[in-house]
DRENMAR-160223 format. One line per field, with one value per residue (C-alpha): residue in one letter; x, y, z. Coordinates in nm, 2 decimals. Example, Ala and Ser with C-alpha at 12.3 -4.5 7.8 and 13.67 -1.06 7.14 Angstrom:
<nodes>
residu [A|S]
X [1.23|1.37]
Y [-0.45|-0.11]
Z [0.78|0.71]
</nodes>
This chain:
<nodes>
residu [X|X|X|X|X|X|X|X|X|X|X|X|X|X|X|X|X|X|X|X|X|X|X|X|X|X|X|X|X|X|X|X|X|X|X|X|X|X|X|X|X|X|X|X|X|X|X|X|X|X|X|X|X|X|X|X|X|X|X|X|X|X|X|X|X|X|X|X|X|X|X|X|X|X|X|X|X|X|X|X|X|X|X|X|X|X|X|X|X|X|X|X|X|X|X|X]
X [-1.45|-1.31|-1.12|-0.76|-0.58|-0.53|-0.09|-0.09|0.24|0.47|0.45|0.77|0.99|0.66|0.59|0.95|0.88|0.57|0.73|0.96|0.70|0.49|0.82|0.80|0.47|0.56|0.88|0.61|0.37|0.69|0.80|0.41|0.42|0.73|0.58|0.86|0.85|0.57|0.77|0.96|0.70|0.57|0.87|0.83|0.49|0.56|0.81|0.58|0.37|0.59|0.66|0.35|0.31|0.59|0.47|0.16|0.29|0.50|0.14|0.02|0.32|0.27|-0.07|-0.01|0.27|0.11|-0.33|-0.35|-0.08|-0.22|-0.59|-0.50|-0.30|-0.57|-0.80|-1.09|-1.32|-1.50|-1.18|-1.03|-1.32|-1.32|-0.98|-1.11|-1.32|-1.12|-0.86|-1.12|-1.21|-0.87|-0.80|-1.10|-1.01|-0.66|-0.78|-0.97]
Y [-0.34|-0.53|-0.89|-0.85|-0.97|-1.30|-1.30|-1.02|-0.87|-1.01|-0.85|-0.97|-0.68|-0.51|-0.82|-0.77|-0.40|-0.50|-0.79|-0.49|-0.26|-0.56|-0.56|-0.20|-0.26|-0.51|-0.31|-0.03|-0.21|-0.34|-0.01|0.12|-0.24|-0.09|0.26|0.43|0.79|0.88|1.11|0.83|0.62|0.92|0.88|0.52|0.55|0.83|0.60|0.33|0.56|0.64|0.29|0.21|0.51|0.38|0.04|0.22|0.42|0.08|-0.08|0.21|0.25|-0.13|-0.13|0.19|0.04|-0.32|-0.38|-0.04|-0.08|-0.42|-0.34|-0.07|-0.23|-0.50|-0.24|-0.42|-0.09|-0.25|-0.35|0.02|0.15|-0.02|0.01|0.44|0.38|0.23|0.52|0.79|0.57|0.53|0.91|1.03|0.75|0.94|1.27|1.30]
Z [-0.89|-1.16|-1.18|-1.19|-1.43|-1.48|-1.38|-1.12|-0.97|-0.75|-0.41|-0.25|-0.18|-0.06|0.17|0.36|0.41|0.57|0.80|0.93|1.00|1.18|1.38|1.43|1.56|1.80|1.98|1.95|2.16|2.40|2.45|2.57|2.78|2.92|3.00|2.79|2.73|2.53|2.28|2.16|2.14|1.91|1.71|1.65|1.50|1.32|1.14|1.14|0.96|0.71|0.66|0.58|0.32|0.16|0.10|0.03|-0.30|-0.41|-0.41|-0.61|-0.86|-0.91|-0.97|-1.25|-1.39|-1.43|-1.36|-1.53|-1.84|-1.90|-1.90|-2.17|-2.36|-2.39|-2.55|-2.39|-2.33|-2.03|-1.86|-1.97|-1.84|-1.50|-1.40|-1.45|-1.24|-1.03|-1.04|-0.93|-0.66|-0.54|-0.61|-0.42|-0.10|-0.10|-0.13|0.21]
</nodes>
């Protein structure tokens, strides 16, 4: 992989998503602790899940709109070329 750039992205408002889905998690794991009733236990992953995807394609968007932008706009052809490979990488991880 390559370096990132040298002033990456602020990942605040993705941090605070993931704070409430680690809360998720945890009244998750009460409500198995608790023997609740496994479809709505079902139902709270499955939002967990999507909570996660979420933050997921704001990483993404972030890293397109920012790693990727910068290292073409630098013109650099080795850093052009890496963060390519890096895209068919992360295109071929998301395709499976």
């Amino acid at each position: 992989m390559s370096k990132p750039s040298t002033n990456p992205p602020a990942h605040e408002a993705s941090i605070k998503r993931l704070n409430r889905v680690m809360g998720q998690l945890g009244g998750i794991k009460s409500m198995m602790e608790e023997r609740r009733y496994c479809p709505d236990i079902l139902t709270q992953l499955r939002a967990a899940r999507a909570a996660l995807k979420s933050i997921e394609v704001a990483m993404l968007t972030t890293h397109l709109n920012h790693c990727v932008t910068h290292a073409m706009e630098s013109g650099d052809a080795a850093q052009i070329r890496a963060k390519m490979e890096e895209l068919e990488t992360l295109i071929a991880r998301y395709s499976e």
